[in-house]
N, C-alpha and C positions, 0 to 999 in steps of 0.2 A: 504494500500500500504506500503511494507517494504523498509525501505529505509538503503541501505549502503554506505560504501566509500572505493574510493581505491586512497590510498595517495590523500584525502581530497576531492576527486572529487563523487560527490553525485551520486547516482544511483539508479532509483526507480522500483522497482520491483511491478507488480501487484498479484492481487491473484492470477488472472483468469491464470495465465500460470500453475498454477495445472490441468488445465482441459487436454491441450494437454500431459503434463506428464503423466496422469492416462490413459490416450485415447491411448499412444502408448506402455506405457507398460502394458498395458490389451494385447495386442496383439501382445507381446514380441519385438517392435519396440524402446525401448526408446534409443538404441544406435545410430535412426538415428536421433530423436528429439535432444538428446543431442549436437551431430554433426553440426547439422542445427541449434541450438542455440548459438553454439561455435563460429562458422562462420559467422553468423549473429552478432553477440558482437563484432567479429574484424572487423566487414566492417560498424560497425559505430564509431569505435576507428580509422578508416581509416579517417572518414570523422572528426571525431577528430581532426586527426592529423594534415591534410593539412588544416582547420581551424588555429587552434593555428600555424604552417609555414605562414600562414595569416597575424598573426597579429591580429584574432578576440578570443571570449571570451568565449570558451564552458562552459553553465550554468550545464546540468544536462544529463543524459541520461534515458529513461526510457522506460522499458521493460514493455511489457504482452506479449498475447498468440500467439501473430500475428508477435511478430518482437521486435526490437528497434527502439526510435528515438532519434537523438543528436538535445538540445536544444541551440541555442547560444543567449548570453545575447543581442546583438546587433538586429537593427532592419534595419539598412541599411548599405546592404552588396555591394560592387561591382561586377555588374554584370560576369563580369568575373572571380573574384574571388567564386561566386557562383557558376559557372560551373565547376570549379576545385573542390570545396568541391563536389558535389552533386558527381561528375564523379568516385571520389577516391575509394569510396565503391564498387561498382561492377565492378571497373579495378582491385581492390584488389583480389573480390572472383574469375575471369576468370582469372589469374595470379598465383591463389593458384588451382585453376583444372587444369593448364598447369602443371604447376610444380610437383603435385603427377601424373599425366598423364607420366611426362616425366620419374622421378623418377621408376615409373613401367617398362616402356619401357627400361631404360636402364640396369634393374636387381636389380637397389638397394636399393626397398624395394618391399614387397609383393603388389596385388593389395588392392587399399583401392577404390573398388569401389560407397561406398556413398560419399566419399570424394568430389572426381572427381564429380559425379550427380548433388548434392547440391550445389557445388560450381556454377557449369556451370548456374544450375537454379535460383539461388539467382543473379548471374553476368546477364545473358540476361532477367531474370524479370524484373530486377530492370530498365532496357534500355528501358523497354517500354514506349513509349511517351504518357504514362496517369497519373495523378495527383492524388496520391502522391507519385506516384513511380517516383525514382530520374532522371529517363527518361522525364517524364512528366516537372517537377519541371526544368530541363534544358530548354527542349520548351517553357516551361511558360517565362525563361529569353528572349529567342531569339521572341519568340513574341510580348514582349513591346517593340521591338526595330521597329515595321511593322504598329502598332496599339496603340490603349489607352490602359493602364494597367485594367479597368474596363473592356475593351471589350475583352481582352487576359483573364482574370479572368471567365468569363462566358462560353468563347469560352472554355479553358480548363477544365470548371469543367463540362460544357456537353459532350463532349467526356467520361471524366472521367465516367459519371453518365453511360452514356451507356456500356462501357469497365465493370463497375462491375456489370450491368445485368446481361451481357452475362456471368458473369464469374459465378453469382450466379445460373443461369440457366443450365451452368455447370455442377456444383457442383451437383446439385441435380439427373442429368442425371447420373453420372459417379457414384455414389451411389452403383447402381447395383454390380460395379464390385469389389469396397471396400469401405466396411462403412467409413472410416477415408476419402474419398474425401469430404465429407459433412463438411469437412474443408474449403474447397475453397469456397462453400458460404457462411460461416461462415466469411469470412475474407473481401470477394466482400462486405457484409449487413455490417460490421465493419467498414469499407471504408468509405463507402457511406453514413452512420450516420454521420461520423467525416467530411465527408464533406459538407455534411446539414448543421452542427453546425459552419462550417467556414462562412458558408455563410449569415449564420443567427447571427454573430457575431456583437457584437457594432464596431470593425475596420472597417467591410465590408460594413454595413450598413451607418455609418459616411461619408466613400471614394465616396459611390454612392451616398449618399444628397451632398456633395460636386461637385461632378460629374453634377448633377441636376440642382444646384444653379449655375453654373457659363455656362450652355449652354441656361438656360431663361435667364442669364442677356444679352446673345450677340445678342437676338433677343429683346431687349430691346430698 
């Protein structure tokens, strides 16, 4: 993993994002990869940004072939101030497809239509109420306010678990009509691993024996 900085702030870069570089310019696409990774970079400097307006601690940012994510050093955030981070990112990209949308419409620039696509789709993916997309990660806050944080943690990681079946299932279907959708399962099985690993995590595991031990001792 290569690691940079820009004005001191770390940024880790994997390998594996050569694969989608080689995969779209085999097939003369990489101006829309680029695009979509541009884009993708600002709508986690989005979630930077109202972070740090916060008051919290951006650690790191770290790229592969699927995205970024913004790490913060803090481990407890206020809810509400979660939802504002989490929101910022895909208000950012539906904001920036208005904007070249508009831009075109009024004459005063050419169409930039991956612009506008990209945006729209990085802004309404990111909305979907599945975990870890920043849709999901907002339900998750609004569920611990209904339920145990254990039982919101389960509840949304099966939803999740099923959302990237279907996506992987997908993927595989849409093949037919271009090989670069074998992306979208590529990313659903990427998911879905990282979210195995959360759950099979010392935090996760630790919260649920605590969870265990103090609902034997009220029948004690």
């Amino acid at each position: 993993m290569m690691k940079v900085r820009i004005k001191h702030f770390p940024i880790y870069i994997s390998a594996d994002i050569l694969v989608p570089i080689a995969a779209f310019s085999f097939i003369g696409k990489a101006e829309v990869f680029f695009t979509a990774l541009l884009f993708s970079f600002l709508h986690e400097l989005s979630h930077l940004l109202t972070a740090k307006v916060l008051n919290y601690s951006p650690e790191k940012i770290t790229v592969n072939m699927f995205g970024e994510v913004l790490h913060l050093k803090e481990v407890c955030i206020l809810p509400e101030h979660e939802i504002l981070i989490h929101i910022s990112g895909p208000v950012f990209n539906l904001i920036s497809a208005l904007i070249f949308f508009v831009l075109y419409d009024e004459g005063a620039i050419g169409w930039h239509g991956n612009t506008v696509i990209i945006n729209s789709v990085l802004g309404l993916y990111n909305l979907l109420p599945f975990y870890p997309l920043d849709g999901g990660k907002i339900v998750f806050v609004y569920l611990k306010y209904f339920m145990d944080e254990h039982m919101a943690l389960r509840l949304i990681f099966g939803f999740a678990k099923v959302f990237l079946i279907f996506n992987f299932i997908l993927g595989i279907y849409l093949v037919q009509y271009n090989l670069l959708n074998c992306l979208i399962s590529f990313l659903a099985l990427n998911i879905f691993i990282s979210i195995k690993r959360e759950e099979a995590s010392r935090w996760y595991k630790g919260s649920l024996k605590t969870k265990i031990e103090q609902e034997s001792r009220r029948y004690v």
